[in-house]
C-alpha positions as CSV (number, residue, x, y, z in Angstrom):
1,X,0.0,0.0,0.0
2,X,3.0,2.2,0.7
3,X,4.4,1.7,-2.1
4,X,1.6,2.7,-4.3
5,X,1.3,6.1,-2.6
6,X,4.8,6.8,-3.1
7,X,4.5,5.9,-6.8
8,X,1.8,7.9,-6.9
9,X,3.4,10.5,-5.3
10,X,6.0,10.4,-7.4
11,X,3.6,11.1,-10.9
12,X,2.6,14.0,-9.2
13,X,5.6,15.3,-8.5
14,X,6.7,14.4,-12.2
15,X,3.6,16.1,-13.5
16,X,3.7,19.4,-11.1
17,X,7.2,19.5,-12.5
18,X,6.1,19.8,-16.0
19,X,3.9,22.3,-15.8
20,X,6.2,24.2,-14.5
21,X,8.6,23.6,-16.8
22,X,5.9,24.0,-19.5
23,X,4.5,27.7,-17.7
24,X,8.6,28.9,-17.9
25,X,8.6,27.6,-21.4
26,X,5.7,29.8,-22.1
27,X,7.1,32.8,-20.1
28,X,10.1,32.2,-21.7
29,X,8.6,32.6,-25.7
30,X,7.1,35.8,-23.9
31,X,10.2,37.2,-23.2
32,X,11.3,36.3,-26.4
33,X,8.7,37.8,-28.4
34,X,9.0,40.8,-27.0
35,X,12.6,41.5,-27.8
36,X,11.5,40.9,-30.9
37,X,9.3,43.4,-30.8
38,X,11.5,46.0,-29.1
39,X,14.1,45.3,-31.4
40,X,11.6,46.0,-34.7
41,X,10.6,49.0,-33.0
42,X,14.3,50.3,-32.9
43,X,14.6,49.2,-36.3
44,X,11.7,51.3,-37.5
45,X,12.8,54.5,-35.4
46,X,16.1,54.1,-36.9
47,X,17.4,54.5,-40.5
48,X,20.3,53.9,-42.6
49,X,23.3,52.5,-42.5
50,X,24.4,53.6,-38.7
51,X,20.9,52.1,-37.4
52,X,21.6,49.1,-38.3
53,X,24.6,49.0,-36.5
54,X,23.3,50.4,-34.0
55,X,20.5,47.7,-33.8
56,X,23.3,45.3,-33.9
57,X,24.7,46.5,-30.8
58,X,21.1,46.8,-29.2
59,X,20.5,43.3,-30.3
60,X,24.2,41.9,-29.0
61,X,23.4,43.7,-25.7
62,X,19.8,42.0,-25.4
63,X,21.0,38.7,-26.1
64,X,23.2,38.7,-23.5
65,X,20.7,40.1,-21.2
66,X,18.3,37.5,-22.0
C-alpha cells in the first residue's frame, strides 16, 4: 500500500514538475517575443546605415541580457 502512494506521489511530482517547466517555457517565448518586438521598433525609429549598427549592438546587448 506504501508503495503505491509513493509511486503515486511520485507522478505527481513528475507532472507538477512539468507544468512548471511548461508555464517557464511559455514565459520564456514571452520574453522572447518581446525582444522581438522591441528590437523591430528600434529598427523602425532608426534608418540607414548607422541604425543598423546600431540595432546590432542593441541586439548583442539584449541577447546577453536575456
Amino acid at each position: 500500500m506504501q508503495t503505491r502512494q509513493r509511486e503515486e506521489d511520485a507522478w505527481k511530482e513528475q507532472i507538477q514538475n512539468e507544468r512548471q517547466f511548461e508555464a517557464l517555457e511559455q514565459l520564456f517565448s514571452k520574453a522572447k517575443r518581446a525582444q522581438e518586438n522591441v528590437l523591430h521598433t528600434f529598427q523602425d525609429a532608426w534608418q540607414g546605415n548607422r541604425s543598423r549598427q546600431r540595432l546590432g549592438l542593441v541586439e548583442e546587448s539584449m541577447t546577453e541580457e536575456w
